[in-house]
C-alpha positions in Angstrom: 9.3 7.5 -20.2 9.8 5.8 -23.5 10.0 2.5 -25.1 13.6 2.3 -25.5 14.0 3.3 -21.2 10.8 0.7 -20.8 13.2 -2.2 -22.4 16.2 -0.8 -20.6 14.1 -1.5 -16.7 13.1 -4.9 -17.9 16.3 -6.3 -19.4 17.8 -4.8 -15.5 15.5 -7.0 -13.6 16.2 -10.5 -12.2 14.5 -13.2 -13.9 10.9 -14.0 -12.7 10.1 -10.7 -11.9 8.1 -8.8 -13.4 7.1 -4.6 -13.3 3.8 -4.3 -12.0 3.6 0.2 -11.2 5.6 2.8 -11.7 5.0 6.6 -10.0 6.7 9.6 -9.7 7.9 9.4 -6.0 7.2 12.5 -4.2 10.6 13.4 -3.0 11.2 13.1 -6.7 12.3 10.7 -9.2 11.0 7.4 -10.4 9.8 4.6 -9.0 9.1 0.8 -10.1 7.6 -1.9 -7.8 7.7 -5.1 -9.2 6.1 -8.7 -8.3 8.9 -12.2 -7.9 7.3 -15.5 -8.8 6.1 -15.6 -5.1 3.7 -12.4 -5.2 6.4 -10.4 -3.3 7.0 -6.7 -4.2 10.2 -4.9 -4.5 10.9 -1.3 -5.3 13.2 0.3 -7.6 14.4 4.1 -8.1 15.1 4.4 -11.5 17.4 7.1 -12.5 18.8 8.4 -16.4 22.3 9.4 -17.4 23.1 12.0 -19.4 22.1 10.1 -22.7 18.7 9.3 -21.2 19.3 5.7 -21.1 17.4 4.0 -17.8 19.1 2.4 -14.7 17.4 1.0 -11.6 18.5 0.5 -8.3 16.9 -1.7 -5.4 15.0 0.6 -2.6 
């Protein structure tokens, strides 16, 4: 993953949180789990468009 699709996750996630791992998911793709202000975690598939620019989704 590169710097540009790094900024591109961060700038897509609400404020407070903040990315804490990222693995390639077996069934394939990307995956980010993040920590709120509260310690919680919450997952994210991440997927590219054709341009390779970075998009997350909830889990």
């Amino acid at each position: 993953m590169t710097e540009k699709q790094m900024k591109q996750i961060e700038s897509q996630l609400p404020q407070g949180e903040r990315i804490d791992r990222m693995y390639t998911a077996f069934e394939g793709g990307i995956r980010v789990i993040t920590k709120n202000a509260h310690g919680c975690e919450i997952r994210y598939n991440v997927s590219f468009d054709t341009d390779g620019n970075a998009s997350i989704k909830r889990f």
